[in-house]
C-alpha positions in Angstrom: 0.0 0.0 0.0 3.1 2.2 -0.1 2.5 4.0 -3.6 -1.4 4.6 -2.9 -2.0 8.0 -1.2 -4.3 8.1 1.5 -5.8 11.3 2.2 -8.6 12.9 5.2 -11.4 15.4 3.9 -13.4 16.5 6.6 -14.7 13.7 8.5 -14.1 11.9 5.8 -11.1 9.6 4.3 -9.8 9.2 0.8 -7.2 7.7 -1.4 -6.1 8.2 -4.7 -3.9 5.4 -6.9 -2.2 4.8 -10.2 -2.0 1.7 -12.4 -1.3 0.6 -15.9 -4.4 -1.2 -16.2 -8.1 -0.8 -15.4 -8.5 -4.5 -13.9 -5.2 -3.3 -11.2 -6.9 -0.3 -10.7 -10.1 -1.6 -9.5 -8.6 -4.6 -7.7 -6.0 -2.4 -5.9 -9.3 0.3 -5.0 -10.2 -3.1 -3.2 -7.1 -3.2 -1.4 -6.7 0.1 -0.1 -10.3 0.3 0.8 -9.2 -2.4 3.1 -6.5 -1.1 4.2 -8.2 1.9 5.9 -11.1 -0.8 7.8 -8.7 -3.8 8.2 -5.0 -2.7 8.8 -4.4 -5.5 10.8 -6.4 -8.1 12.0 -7.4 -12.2 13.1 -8.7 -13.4 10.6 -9.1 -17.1 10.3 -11.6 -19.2 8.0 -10.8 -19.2 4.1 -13.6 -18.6 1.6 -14.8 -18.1 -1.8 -17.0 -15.8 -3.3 -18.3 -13.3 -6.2 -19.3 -10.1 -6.7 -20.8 -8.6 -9.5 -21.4 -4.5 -10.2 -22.5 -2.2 -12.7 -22.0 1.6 -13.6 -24.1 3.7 -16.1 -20.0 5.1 -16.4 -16.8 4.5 -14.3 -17.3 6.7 -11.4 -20.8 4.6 -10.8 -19.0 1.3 -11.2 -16.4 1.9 -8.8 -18.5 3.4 -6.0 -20.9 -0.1 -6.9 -18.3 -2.1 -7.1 -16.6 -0.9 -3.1 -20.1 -0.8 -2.1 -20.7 -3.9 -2.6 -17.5 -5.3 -1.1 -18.0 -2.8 2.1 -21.5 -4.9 2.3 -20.0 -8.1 2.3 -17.6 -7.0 4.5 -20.5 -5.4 7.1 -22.3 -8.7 6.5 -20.1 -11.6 6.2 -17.1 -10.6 7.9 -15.0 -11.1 4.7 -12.1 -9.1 3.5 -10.4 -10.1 0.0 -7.2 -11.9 -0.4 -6.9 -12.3 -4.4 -9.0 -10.6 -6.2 -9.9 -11.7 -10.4 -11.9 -9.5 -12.6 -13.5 -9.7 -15.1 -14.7 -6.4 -17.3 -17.6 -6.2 -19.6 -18.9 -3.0 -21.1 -20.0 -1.0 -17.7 -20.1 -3.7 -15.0 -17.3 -6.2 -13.5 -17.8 -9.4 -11.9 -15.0 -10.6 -9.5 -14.1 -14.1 -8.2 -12.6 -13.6 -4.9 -10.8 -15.5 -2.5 -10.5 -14.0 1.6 -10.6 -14.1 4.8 -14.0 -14.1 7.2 -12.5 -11.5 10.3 -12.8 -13.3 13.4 -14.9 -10.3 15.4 -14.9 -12.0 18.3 -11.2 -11.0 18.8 -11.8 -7.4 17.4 -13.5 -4.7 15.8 -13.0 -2.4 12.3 -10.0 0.0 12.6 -12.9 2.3 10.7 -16.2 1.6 9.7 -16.9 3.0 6.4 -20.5 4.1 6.3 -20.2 4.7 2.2 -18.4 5.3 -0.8 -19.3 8.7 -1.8 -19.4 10.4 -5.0 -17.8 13.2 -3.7 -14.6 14.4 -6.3 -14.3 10.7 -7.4 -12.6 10.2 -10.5 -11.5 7.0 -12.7 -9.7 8.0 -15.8 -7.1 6.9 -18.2 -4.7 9.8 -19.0 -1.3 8.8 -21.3 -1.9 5.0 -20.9 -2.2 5.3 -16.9 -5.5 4.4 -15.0 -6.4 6.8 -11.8 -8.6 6.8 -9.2 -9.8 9.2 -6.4 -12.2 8.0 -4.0 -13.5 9.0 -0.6 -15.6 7.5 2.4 -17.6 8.8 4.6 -16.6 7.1 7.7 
């Protein structure tokens, strides 16, 4: 998580990240999402699963897309390990493989309430893919 920047906006938290393809782009906004709830943690239990998301354009499908992780994560506990995504026209489906948190031991670093629309941005500018994105936590 070195090269992704991490930012705080109000009461808020953001990062911002650079990567030569779309697919690393939305797999690492996975990542650092998780890096701000889960730092560190017990985790124990490995498990499979898939999420699918959709976008009327980029912005939408990324706030989907860690909307829908954040869910599974508030739900089930689980926080991905390897990540594979697949891309078709506006939405992404990804196989994942993770961890279920043991909460018994502990609680979220941060609880991440949503991903917000606020100044997000997914572009690709001279071959590079970028991201913004900020939670309200």
């Amino acid at each position: 998580m070195h090269d992704i920047e991490f930012f705080d906006h109000t009461a808020d938290i953001g990062f911002r990240l650079q990567r030569p393809s779309q697919k690393e782009l939305f797999r690492d906004a996975a990542f650092a999402m998780f890096h701000i709830i889960e730092p560190d943690t017990d985790y124990h239990d490995l498990v499979n699963y898939e999420i699918a998301a959709d976008g009327h354009d980029l912005e939408e499908l990324m706030v989907n897309w860690l909307s829908e992780l954040n869910f599974t994560f508030q739900t089930q506990g689980y926080v991905p390990l390897n990540i594979r995504l697949t891309f078709a026209a506006q939405s992404l489906t990804a196989v994942i493989q993770g961890y279920a948190v043991n909460r018994t031991v502990r609680n979220s670093q941060v609880e991440i309430k949503a991903v917000t629309y606020h100044r997000i941005y997914v572009r690709q500018e001279a071959g590079v893919w970028t991201t913004q994105v900020i939670f309200d936590i």
